[in-house]
C-alpha positions in Angstrom: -35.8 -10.2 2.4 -36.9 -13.8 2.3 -40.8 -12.8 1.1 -38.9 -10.9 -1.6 -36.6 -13.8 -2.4 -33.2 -11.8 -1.6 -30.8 -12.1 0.0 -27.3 -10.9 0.9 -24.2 -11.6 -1.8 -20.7 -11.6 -0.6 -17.7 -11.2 -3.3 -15.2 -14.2 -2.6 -11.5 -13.9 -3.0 -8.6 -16.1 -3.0 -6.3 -15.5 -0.1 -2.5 -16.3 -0.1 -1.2 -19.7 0.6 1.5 -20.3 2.6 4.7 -22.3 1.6 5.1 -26.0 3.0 8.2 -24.7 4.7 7.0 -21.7 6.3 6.9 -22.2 9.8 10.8 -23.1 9.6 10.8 -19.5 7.8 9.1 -17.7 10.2 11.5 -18.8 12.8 14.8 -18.3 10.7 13.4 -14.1 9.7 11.7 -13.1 13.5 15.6 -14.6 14.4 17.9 -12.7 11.9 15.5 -9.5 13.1 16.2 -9.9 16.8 19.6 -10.5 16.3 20.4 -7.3 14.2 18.2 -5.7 16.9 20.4 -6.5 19.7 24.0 -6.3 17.8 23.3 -2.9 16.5 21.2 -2.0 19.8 18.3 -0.4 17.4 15.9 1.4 18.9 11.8 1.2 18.1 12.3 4.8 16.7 14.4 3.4 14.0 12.8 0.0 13.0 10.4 0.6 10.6 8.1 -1.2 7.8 7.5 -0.5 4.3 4.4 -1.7 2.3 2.7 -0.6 -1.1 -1.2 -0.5 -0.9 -2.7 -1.1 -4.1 -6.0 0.7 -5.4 -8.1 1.8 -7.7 -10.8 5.1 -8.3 -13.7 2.5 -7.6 -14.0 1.0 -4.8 -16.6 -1.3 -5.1 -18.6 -2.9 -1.8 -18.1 -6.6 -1.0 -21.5 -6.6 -0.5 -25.2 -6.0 -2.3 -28.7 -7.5 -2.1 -29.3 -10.0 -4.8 -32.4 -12.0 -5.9 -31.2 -15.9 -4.1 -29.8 -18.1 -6.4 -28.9 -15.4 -9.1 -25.4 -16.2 -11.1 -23.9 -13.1 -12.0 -24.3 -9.8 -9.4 -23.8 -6.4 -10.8 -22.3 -4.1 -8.4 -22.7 -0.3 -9.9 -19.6 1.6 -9.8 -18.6 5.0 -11.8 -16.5 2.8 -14.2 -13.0 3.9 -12.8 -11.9 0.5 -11.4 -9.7 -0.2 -13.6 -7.8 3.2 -13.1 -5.2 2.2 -10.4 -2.5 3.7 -7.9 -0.9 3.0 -5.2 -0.2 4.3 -1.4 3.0 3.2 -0.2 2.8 3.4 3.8 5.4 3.1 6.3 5.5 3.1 10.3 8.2 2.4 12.7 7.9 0.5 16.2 7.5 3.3 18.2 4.3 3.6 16.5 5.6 6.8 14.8 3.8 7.0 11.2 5.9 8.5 8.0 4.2 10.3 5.3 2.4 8.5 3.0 3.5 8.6 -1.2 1.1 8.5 -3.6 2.2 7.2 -7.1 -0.8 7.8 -9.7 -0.8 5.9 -12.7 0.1 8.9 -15.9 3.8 10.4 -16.7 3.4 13.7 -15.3 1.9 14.8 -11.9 -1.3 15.6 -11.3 -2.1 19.3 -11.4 -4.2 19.4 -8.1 -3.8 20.5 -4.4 -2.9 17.8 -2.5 -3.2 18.0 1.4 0.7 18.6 3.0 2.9 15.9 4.3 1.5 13.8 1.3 4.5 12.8 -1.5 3.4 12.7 -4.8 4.4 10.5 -7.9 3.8 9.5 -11.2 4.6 6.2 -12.9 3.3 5.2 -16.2 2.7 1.9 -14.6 1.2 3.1 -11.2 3.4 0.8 -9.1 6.5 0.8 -7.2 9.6 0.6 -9.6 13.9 1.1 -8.7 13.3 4.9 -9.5 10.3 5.1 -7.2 12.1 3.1 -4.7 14.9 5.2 -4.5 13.5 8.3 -4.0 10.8 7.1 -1.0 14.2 6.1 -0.1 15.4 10.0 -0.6 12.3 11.8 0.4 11.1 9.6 3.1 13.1 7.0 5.1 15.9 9.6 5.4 14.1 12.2 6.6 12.1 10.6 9.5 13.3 11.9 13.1 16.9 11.5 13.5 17.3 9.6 10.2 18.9 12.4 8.5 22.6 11.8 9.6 22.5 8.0 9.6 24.3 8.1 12.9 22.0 5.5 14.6 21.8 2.1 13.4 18.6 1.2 12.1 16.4 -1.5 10.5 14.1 -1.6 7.2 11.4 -4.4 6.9 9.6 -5.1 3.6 8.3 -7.6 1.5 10.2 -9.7 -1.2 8.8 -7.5 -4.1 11.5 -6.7 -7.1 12.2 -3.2 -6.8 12.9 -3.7 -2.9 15.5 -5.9 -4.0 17.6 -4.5 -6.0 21.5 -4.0 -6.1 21.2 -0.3 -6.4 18.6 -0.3 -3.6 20.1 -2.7 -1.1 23.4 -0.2 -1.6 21.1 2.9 -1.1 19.8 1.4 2.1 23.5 0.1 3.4 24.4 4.1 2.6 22.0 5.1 5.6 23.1 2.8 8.5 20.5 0.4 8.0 20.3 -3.1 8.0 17.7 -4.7 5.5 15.3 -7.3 6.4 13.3 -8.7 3.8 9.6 -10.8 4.5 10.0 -14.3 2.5 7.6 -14.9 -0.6 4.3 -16.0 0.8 4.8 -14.5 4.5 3.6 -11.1 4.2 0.3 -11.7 6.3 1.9 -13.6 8.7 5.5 -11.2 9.3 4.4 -7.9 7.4 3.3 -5.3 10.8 1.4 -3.2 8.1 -0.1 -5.8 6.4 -1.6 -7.3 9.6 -2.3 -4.2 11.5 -2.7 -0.8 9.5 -3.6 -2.0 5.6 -6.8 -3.2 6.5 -8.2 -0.3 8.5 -6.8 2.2 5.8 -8.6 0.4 3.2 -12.0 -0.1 5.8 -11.5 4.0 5.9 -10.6 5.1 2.3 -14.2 2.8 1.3 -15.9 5.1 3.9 -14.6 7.8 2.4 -15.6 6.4 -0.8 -19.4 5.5 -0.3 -20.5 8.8 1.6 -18.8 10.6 -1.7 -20.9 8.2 -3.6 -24.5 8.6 -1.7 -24.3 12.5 -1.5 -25.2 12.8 -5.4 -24.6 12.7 -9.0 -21.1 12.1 -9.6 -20.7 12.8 -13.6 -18.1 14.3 -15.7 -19.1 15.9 -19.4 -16.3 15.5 -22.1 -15.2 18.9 -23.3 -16.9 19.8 -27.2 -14.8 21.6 -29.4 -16.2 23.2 -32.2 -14.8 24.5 -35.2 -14.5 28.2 -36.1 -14.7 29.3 -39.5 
């Protein structure tokens, strides 16, 4: 490397700031969550955390060899980063995992085979919306074990984000015997469980799924020709 004049380049990236008050807010949410906890008597089966994961076809590394001192590093990728989705992922605090939904960014679903206990989406935007929310919500939340009936009190964590927030969500939640317990602006990385413990490792997994696909060949796709019949 250093008779070649390379050397290792890292991509940089700006990570969230926390708010001048949020110590004070850490206290006041891990206290409005052990309080509900002990009212309601929850158990760890029925705490659980929500959080949307979003990504993109490419999956670029962080990391390449460069020539030192160069300005600009190309990373090769199949030109797909731009296409985004995103994996909404949920656990609860018995360490139970619920099934992942996918939402893909087009207006009708995919027609492929998808592996079972996956939920499937489409959204022209790619993201979490009210109408996605509702029906993770529906398909999801309600049917982990012994959600079904609502007849144990339970508790719902997740971020600040607008769809989470809604009046028609917060009454869709209070409909299953939940309380709601949303992470203040700024504090995901410091009171989000997924965020801290699961995001990073599915990510660290999906980009080894990624490169091996990559290194075992060609990966091209030919537009379809039409041609014209007299």
């Amino acid at each position: 490397m250093k008779r070649r004049n390379l050397s290792i380049r890292t991509r940089t990236t700006v990570s969230q700031q926390l708010p001048k008050d949020y110590q004070e807010k850490l206290v006041t949410f891990r206290a409005y969550c052990k309080k509900k906890i002990t009212e309601k008597k929850i158990r760890p089966e029925h705490i659980t955390n929500m959080d949307e994961v979003p990504l993109t076809f490419d999956i670029p590394v962080n990391r390449t060899v460069e020539k030192t001192g160069t300005s600009t590093v190309s990373v090769r990728t199949t030109g797909n980063e731009k296409s985004s989705f995103t994996v909404v992922l949920a656990c609860q605090a018995n360490g139970q995992k619920l099934p992942p939904m996918i939402i893909f960014k087009r207006k009708t679903l995919p027609k492929e085979n998808f592996p079972a206990g996956v939920v499937i989406k489409a959204s022209p935007k790619g993201w979490m919306d009210e109408e996605k929310m509702s029906e993770w919500l529906r398909e999801i939340y309600v049917k982990r074990p012994g959600g079904f009936f609502h007849t144990a009190p339970s508790l719902l964590i997740y971020d600040s984000m607008r769809a989470h927030i809604t009046d028609a969500v917060k009454k869709q939640v209070k409909q299953t015997n939940s309380e709601l317990a949303v992470i203040p602006g700024g504090l995901t990385k410091e009171l989000q469980p997924l965020d801290i413990g699961v995001n990073r490792a599915f990510k660290a997994r999906l980009r080894a799924v990624w490169e091996q696909w990559m290194t075992e060949g060609e990966h091209t796709f030919t537009k379809p020709v039409f041609t014209a019949q007299k």
